[in-house]
GUZAVO-892928 format. One record per residue: x, y, z of N, C-alpha, C in turn; residue number from 1; residue in one letter. Coordinates in nm, 3 decimals. Atoms other than C-alpha are relative to their C-alpha. Layout:
<recs>
<nxx=X	nyy=Y	nzz=Z	caxx=X	cayy=Y	cazz=Z	cxx=X	cyy=Y	czz=Z	pos=NUM	code=a> $
...
</recs>
This chain:
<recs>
<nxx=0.138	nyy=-0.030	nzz=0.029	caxx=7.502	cayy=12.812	cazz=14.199	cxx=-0.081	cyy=-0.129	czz=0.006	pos=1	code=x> $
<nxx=0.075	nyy=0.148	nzz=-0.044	caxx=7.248	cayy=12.536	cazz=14.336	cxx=-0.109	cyy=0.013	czz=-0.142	pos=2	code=x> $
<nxx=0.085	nyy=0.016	nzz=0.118	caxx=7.019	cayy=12.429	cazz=14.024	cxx=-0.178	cyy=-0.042	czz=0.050	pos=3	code=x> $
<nxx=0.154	nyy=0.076	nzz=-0.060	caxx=6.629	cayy=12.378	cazz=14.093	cxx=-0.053	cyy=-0.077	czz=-0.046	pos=4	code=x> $
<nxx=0.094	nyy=0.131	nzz=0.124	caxx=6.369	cayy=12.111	cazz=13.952	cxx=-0.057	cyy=0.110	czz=-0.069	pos=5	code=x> $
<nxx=0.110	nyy=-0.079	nzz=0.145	caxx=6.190	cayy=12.421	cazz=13.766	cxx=0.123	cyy=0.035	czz=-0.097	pos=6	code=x> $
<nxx=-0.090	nyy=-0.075	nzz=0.095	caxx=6.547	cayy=12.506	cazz=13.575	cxx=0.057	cyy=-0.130	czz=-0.091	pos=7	code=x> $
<nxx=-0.043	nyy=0.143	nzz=0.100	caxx=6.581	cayy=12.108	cazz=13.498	cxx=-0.158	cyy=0.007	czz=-0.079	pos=8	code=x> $
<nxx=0.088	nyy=0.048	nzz=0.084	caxx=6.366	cayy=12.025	cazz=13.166	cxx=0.041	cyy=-0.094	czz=-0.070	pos=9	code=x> $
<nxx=-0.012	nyy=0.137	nzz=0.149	caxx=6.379	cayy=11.691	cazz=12.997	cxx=-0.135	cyy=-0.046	czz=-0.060	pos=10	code=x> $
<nxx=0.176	nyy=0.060	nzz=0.090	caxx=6.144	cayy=11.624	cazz=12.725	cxx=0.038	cyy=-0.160	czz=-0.066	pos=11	code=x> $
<nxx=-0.022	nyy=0.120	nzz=0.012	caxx=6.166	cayy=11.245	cazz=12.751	cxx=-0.056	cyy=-0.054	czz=-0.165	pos=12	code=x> $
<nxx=0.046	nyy=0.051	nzz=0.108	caxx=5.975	cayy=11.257	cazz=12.441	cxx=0.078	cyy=0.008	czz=-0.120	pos=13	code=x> $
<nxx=-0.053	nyy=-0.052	nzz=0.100	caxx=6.209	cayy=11.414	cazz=12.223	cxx=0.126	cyy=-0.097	czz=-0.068	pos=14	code=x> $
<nxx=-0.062	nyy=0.111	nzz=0.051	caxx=6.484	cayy=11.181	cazz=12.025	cxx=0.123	cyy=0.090	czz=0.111	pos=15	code=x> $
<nxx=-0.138	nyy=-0.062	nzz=-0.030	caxx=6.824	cayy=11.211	cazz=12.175	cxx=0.109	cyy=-0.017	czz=-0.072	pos=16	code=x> $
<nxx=-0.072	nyy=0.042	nzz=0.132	caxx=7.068	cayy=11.251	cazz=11.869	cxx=0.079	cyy=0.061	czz=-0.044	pos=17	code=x> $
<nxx=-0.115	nyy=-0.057	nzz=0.093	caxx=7.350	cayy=11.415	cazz=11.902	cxx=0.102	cyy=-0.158	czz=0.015	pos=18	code=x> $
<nxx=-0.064	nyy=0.086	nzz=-0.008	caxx=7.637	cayy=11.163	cazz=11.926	cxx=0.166	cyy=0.009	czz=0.044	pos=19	code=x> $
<nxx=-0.132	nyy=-0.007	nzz=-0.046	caxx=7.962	cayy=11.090	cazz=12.084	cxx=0.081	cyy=-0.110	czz=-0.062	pos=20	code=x> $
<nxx=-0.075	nyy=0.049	nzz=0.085	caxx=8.239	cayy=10.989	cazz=11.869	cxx=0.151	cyy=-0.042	czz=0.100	pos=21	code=x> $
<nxx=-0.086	nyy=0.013	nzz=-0.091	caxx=8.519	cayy=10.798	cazz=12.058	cxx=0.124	cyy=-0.099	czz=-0.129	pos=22	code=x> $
<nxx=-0.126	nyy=0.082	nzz=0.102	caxx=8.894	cayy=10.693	cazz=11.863	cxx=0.102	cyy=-0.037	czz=0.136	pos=23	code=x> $
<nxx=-0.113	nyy=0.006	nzz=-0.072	caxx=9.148	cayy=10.486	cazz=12.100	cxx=0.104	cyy=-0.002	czz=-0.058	pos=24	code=x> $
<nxx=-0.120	nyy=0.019	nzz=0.080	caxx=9.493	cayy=10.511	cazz=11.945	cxx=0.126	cyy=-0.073	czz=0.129	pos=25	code=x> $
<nxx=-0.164	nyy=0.105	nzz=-0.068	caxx=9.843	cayy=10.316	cazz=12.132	cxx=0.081	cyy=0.127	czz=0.010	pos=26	code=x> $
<nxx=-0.126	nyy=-0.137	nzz=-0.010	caxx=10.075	cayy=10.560	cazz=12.258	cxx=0.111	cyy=-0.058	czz=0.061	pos=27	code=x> $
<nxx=-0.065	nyy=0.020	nzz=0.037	caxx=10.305	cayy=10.332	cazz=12.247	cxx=-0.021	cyy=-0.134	czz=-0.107	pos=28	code=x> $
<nxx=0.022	nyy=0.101	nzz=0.108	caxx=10.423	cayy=10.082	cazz=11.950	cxx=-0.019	cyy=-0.181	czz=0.042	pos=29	code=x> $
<nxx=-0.002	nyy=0.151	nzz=-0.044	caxx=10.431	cayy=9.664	cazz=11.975	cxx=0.130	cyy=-0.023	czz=0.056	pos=30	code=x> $
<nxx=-0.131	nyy=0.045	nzz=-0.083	caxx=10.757	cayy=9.678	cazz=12.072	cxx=0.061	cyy=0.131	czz=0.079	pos=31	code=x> $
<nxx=-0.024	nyy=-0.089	nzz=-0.133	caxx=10.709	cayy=9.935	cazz=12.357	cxx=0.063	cyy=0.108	czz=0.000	pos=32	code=x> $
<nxx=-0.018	nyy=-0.107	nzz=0.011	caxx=10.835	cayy=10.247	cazz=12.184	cxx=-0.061	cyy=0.100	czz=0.007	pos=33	code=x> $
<nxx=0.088	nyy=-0.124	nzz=-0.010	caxx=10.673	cayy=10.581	cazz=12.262	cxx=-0.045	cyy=0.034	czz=-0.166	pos=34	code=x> $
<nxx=0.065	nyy=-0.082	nzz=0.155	caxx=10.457	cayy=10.703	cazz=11.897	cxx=0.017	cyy=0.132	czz=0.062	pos=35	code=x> $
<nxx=-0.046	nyy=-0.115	nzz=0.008	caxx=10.574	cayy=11.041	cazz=11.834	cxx=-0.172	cyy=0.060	czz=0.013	pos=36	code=x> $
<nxx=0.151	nyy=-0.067	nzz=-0.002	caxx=10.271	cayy=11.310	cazz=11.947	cxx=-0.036	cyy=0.012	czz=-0.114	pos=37	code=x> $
<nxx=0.082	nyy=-0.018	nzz=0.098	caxx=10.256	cayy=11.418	cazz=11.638	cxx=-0.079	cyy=-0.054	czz=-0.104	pos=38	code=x> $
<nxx=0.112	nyy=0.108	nzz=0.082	caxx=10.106	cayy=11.133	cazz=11.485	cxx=-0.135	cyy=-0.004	czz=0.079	pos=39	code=x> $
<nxx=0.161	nyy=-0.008	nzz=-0.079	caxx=9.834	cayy=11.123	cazz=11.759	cxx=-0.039	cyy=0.122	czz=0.007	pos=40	code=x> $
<nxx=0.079	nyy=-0.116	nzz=0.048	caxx=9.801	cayy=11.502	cazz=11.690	cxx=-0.073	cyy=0.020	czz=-0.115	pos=41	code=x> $
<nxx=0.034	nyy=0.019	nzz=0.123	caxx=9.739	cayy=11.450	cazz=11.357	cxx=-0.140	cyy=-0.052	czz=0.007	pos=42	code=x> $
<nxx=0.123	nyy=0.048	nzz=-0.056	caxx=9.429	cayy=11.203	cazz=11.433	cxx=-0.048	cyy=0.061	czz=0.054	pos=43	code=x> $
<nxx=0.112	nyy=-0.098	nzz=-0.085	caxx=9.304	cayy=11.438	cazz=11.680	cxx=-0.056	cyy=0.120	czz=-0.089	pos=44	code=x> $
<nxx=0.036	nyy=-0.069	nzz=0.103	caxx=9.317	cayy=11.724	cazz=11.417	cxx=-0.106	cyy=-0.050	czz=-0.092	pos=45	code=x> $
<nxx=0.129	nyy=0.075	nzz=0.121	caxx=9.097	cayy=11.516	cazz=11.170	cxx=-0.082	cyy=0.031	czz=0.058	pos=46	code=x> $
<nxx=0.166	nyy=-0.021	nzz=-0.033	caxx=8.797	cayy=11.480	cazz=11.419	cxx=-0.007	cyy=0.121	czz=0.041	pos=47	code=x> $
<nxx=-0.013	nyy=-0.147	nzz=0.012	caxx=8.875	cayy=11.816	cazz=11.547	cxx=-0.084	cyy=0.096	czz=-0.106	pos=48	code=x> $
<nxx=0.057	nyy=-0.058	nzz=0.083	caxx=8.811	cayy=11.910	cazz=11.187	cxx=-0.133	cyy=-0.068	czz=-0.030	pos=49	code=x> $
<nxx=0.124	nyy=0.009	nzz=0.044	caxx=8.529	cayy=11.701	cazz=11.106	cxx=-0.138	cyy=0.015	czz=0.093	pos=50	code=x> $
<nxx=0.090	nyy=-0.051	nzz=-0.138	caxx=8.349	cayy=11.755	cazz=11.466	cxx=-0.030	cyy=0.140	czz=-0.011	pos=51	code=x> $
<nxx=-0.060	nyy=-0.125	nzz=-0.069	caxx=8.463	cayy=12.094	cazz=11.486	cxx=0.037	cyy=-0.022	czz=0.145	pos=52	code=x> $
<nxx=-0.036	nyy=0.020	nzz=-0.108	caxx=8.620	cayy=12.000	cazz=11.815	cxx=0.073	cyy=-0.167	czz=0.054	pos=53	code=x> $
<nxx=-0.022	nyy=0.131	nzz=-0.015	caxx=8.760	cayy=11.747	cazz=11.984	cxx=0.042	cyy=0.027	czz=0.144	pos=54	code=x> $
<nxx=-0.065	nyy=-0.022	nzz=-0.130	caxx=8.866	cayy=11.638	cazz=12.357	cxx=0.104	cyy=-0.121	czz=-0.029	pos=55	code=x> $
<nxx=-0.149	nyy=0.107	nzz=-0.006	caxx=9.203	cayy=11.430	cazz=12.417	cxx=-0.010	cyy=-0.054	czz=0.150	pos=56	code=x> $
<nxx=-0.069	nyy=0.063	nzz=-0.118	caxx=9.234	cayy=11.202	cazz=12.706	cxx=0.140	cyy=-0.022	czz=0.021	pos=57	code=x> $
<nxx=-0.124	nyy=0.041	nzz=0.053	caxx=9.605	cayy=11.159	cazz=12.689	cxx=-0.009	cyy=-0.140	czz=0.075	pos=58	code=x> $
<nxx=0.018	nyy=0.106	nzz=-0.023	caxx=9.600	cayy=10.844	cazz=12.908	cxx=-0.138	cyy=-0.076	czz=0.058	pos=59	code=x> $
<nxx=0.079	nyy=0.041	nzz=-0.011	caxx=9.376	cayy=10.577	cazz=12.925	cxx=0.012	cyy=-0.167	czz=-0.042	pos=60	code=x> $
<nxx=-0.075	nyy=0.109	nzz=0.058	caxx=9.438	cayy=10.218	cazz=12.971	cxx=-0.104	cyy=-0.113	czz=-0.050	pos=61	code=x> $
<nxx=0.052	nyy=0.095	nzz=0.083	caxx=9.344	cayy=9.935	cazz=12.751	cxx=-0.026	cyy=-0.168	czz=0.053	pos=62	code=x> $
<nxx=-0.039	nyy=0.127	nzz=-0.071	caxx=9.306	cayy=9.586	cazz=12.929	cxx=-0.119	cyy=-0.059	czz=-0.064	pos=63	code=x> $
<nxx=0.069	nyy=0.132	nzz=0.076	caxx=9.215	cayy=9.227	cazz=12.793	cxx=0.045	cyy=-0.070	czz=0.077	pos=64	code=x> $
<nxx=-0.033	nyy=0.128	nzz=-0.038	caxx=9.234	cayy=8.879	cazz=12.901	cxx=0.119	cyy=-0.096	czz=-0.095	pos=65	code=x> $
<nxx=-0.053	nyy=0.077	nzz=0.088	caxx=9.485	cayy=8.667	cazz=12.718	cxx=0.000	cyy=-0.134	czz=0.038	pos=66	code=x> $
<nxx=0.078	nyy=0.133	nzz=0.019	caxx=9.453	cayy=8.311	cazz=12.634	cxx=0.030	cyy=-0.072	czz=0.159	pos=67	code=x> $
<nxx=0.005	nyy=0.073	nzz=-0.134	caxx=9.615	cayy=8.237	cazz=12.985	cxx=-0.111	cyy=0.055	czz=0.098	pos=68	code=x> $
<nxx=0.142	nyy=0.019	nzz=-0.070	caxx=9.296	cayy=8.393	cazz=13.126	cxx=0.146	cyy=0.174	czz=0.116	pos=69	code=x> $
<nxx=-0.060	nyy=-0.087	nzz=-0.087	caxx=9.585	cayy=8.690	cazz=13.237	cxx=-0.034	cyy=0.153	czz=-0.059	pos=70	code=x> $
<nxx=0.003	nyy=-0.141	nzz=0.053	caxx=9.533	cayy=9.094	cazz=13.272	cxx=0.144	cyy=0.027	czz=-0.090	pos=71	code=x> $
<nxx=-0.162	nyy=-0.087	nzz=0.064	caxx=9.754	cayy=9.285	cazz=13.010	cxx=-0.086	cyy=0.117	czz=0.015	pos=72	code=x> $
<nxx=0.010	nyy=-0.165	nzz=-0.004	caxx=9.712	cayy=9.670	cazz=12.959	cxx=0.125	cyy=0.078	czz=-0.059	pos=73	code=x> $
<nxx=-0.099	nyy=-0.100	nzz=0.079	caxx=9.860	cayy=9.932	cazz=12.742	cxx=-0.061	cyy=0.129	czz=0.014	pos=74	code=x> $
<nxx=-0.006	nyy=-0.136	nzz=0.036	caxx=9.871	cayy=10.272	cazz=12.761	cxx=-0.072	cyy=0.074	czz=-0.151	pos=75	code=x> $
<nxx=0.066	nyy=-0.086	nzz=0.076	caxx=9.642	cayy=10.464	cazz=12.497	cxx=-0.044	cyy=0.153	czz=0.056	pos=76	code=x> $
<nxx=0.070	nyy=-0.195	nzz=0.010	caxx=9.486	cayy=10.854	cazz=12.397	cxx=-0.129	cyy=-0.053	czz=-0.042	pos=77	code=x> $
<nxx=0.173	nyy=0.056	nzz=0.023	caxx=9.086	cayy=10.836	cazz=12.414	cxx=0.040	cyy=0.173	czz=-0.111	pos=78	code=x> $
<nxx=0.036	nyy=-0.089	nzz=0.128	caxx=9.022	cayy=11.094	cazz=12.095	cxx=-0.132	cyy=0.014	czz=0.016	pos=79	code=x> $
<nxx=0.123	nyy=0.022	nzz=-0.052	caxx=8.683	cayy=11.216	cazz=12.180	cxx=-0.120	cyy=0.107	czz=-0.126	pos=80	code=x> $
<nxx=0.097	nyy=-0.088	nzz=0.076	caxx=8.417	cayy=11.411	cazz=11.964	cxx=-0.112	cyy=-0.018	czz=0.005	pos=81	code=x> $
<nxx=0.197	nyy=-0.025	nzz=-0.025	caxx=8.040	cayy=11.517	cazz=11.971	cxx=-0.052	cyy=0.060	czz=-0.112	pos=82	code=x> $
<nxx=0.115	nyy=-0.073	nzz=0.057	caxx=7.811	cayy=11.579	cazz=11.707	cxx=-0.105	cyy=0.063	czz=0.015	pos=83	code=x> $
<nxx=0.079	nyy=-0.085	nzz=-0.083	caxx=7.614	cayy=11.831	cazz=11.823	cxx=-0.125	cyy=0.030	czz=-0.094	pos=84	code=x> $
<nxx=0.103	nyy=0.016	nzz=0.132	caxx=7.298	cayy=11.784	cazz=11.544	cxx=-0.121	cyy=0.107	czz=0.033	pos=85	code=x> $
<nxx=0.099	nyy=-0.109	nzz=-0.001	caxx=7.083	cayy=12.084	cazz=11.715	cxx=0.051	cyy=0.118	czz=-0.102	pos=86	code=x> $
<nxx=-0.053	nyy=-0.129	nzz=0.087	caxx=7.351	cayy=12.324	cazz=11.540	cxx=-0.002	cyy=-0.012	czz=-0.183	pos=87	code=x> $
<nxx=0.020	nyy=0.065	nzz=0.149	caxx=7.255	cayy=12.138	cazz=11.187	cxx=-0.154	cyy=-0.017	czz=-0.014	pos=88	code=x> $
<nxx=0.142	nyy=0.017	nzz=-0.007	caxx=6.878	cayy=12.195	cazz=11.148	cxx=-0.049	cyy=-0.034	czz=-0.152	pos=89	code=x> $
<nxx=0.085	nyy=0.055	nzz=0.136	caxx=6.892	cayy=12.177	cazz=10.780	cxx=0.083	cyy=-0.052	czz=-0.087	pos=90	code=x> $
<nxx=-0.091	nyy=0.117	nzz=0.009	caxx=7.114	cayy=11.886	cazz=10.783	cxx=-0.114	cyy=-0.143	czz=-0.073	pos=91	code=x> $
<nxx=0.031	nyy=0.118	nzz=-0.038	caxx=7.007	cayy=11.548	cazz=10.712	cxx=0.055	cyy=-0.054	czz=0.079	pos=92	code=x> $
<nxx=-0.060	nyy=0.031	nzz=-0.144	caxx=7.082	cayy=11.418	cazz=11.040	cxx=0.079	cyy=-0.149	czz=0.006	pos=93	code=x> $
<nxx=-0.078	nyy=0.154	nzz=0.063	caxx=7.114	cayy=11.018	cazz=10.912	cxx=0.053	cyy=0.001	czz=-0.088	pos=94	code=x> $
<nxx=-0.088	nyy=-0.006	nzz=0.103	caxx=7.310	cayy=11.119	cazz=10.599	cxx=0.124	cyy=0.048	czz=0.063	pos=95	code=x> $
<nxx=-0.104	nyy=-0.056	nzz=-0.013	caxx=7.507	cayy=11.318	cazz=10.822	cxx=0.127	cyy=-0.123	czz=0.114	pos=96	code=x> $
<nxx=-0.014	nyy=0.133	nzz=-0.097	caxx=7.536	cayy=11.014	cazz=11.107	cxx=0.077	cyy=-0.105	czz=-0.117	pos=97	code=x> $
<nxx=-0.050	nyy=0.143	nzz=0.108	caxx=7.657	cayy=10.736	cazz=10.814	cxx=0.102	cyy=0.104	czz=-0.071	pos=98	code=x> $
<nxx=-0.151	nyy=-0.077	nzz=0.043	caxx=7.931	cayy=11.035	cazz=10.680	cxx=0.081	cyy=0.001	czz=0.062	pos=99	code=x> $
<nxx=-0.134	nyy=-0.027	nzz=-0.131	caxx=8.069	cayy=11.061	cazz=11.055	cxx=0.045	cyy=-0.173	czz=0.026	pos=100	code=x> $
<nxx=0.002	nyy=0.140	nzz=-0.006	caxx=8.038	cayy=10.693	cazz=11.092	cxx=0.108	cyy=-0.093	czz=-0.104	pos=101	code=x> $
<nxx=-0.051	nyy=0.039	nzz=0.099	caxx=8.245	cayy=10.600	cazz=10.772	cxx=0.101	cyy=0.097	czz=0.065	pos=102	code=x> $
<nxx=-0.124	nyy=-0.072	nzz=-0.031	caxx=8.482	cayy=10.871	cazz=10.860	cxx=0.080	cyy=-0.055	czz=0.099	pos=103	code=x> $
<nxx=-0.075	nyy=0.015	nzz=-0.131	caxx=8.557	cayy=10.767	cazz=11.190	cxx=0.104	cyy=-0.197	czz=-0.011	pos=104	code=x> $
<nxx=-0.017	nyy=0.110	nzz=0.011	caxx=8.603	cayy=10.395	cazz=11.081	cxx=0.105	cyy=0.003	czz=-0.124	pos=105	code=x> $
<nxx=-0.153	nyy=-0.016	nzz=0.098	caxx=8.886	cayy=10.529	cazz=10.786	cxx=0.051	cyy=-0.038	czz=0.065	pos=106	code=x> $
<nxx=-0.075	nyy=-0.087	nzz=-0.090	caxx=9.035	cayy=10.695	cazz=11.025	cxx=0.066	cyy=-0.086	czz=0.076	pos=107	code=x> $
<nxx=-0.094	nyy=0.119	nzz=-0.078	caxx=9.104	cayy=10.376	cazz=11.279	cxx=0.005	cyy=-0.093	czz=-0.089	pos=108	code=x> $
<nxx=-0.057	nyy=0.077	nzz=0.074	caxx=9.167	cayy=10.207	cazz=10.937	cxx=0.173	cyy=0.027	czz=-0.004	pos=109	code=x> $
<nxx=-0.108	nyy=-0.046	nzz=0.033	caxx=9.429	cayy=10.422	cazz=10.916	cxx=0.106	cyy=0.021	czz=0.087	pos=110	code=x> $
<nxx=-0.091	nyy=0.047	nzz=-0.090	caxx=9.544	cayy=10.419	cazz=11.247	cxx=0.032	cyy=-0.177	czz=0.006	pos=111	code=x> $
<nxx=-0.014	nyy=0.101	nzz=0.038	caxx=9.567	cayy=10.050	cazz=11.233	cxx=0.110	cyy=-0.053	czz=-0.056	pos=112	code=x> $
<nxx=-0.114	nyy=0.015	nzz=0.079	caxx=9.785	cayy=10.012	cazz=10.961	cxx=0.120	cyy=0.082	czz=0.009	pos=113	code=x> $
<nxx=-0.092	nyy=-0.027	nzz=0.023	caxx=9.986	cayy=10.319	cazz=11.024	cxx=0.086	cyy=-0.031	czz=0.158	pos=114	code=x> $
<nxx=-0.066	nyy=0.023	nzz=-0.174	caxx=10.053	cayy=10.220	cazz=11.427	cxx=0.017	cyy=-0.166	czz=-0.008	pos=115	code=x> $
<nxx=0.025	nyy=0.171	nzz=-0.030	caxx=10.037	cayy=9.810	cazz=11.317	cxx=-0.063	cyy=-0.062	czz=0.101	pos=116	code=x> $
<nxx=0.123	nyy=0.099	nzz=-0.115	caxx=9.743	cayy=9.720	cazz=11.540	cxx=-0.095	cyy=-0.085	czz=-0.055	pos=117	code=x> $
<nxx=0.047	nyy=0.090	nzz=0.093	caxx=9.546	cayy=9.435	cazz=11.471	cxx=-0.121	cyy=0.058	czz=0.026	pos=118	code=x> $
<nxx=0.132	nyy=-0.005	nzz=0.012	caxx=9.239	cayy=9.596	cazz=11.559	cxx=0.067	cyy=0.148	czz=0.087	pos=119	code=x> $
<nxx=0.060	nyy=-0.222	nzz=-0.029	caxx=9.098	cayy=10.025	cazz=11.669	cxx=-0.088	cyy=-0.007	czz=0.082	pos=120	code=x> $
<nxx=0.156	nyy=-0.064	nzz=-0.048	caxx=8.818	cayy=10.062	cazz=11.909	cxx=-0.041	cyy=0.144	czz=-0.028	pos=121	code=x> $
<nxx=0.146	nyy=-0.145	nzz=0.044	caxx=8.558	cayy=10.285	cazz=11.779	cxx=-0.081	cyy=0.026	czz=0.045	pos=122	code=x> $
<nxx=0.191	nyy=0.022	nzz=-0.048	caxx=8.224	cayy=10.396	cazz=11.945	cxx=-0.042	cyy=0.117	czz=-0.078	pos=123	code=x> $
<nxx=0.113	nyy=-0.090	nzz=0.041	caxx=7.968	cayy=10.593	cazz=11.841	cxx=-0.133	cyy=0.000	czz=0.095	pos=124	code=x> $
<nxx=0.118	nyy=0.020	nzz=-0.106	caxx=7.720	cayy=10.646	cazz=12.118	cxx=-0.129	cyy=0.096	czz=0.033	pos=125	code=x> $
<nxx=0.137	nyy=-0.156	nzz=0.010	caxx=7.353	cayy=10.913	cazz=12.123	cxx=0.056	cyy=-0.009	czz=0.146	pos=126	code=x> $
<nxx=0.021	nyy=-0.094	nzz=-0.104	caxx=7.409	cayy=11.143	cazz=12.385	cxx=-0.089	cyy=0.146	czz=-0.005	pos=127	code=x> $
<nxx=0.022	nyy=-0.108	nzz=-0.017	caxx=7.293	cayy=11.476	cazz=12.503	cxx=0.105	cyy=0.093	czz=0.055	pos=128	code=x> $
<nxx=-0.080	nyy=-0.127	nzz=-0.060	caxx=7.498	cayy=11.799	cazz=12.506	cxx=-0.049	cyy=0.111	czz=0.043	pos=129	code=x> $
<nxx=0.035	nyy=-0.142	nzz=0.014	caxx=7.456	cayy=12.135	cazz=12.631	cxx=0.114	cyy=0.095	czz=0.059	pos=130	code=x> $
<nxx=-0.113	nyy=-0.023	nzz=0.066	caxx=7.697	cayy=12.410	cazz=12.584	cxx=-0.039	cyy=0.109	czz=0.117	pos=131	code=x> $
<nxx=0.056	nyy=-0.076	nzz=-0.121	caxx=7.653	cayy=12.591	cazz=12.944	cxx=0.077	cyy=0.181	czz=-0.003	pos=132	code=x> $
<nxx=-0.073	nyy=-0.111	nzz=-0.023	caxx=7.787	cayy=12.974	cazz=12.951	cxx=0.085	cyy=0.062	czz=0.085	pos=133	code=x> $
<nxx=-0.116	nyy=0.003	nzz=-0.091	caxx=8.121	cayy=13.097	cazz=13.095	cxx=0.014	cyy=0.137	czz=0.030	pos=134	code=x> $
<nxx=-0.021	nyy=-0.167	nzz=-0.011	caxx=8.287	cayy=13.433	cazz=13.134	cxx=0.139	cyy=-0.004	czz=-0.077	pos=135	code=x> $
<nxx=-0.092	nyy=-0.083	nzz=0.090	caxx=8.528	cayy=13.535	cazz=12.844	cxx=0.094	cyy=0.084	czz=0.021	pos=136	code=x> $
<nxx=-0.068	nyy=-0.060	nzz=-0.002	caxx=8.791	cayy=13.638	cazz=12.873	cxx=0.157	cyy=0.008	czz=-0.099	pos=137	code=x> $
<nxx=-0.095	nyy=0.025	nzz=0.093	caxx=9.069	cayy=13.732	cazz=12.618	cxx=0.107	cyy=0.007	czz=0.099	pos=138	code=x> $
<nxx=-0.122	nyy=0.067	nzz=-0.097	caxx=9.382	cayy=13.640	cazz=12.874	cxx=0.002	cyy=-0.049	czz=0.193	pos=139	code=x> $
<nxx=0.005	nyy=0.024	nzz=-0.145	caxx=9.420	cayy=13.475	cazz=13.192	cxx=0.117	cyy=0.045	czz=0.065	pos=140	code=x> $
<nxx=-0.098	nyy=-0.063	nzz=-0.068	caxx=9.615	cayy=13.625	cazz=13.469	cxx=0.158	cyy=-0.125	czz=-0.005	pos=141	code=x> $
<nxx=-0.115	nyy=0.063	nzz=0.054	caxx=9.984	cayy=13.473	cazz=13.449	cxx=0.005	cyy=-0.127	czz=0.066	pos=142	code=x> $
<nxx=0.011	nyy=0.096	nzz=-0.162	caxx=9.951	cayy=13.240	cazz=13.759	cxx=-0.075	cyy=-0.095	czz=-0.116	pos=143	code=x> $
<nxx=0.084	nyy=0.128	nzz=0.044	caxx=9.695	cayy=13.017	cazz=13.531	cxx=0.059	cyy=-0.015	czz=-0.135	pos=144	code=x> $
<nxx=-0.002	nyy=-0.009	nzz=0.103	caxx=9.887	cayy=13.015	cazz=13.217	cxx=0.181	cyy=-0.046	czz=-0.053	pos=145	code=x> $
<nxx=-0.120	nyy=0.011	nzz=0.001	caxx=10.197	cayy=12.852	cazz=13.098	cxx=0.053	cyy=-0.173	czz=-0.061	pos=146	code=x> $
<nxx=-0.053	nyy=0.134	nzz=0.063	caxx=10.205	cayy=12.465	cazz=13.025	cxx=-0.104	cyy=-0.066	czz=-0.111	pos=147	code=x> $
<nxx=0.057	nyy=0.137	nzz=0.099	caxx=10.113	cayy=12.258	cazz=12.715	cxx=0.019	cyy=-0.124	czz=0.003	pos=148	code=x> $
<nxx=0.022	nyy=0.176	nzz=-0.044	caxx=9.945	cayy=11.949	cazz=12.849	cxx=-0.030	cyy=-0.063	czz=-0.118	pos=149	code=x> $
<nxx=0.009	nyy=0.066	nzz=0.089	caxx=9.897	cayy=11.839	cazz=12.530	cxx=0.119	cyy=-0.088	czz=0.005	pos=150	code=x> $
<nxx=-0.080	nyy=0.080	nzz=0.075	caxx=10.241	cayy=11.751	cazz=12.402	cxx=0.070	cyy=-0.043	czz=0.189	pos=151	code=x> $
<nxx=-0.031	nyy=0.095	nzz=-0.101	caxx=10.343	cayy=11.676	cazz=12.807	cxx=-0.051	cyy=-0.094	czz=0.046	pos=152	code=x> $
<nxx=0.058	nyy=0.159	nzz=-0.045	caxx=10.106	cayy=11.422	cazz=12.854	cxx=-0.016	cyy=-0.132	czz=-0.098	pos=153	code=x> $
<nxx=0.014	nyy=0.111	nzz=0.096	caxx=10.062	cayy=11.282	cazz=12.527	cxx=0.166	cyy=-0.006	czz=-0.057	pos=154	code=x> $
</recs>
């Protein structure tokens, strides 16, 4: 379905405030053992619950410089979530922003200490969502239906 300029509307004026919540976790340890999924399920469950949702990258790699000025890279899960602040109208929107904000920054406290990393990347970034309409259906024919990429990729 081709989209037209009369079906695009941006009201440049309007704030843009929902927000995208991003957790990297190590999927594996410092000494190159695989972390069991269910610890990085666990984390995903949290924002899950406090998003209501969540997306999983299972891989996604991590690269720095080290002091010899050389690439490294590790293997991580991007943990992804959106505050969607149109569906909260009689929210406080910055009380609710500095609750997700503290949460999210436990949370890679807690990964941290419980994966021994010396440091979590966190973001928090305003975006815009919109939640486009599909076609429902309670089962898919058998042909599309059958593997959990969750626990095979992560």
């Amino acid at each position: 379905m081709a989209i037209t300029n009369e079906q695009i509307i941006i009201d440049f004026s309007s704030p843009i405030d929902d927000i995208a919540y991003t957790l990297i976790v190590p999927k594996y340890d410092n000494n190159n053992r695989k972390i069991k999924t269910s610890i990085i399920t666990r984390f995903a469950k949290r924002m899950a619950k406090q998003f209501n949702g969540v997306t999983v990258h299972p891989t996604v790699l991590g690269c720095w410089t080290d002091n010899n000025n050389e690439l490294i890279c590790e293997e991580n899960v991007q943990i992804y979530s959106i505050r969607d602040t149109e569906q909260l109208p009689h929210m406080d929107k910055q009380a609710l922003t500095v609750q997700d904000i503290e949460f999210m920054n436990e949370l890679a406290q807690e990964v941290g200490k419980e994966l021994g990393q010396a440091s979590v990347l966190v973001s928090h970034a305003r975006t815009e969502i919109t939640f486009v309409s599909g076609a429902y259906q309670p089962e898919l024919p058998a042909n599309k239906v059958g593997t959990d990429f969750f626990s095979k990729l992560i």
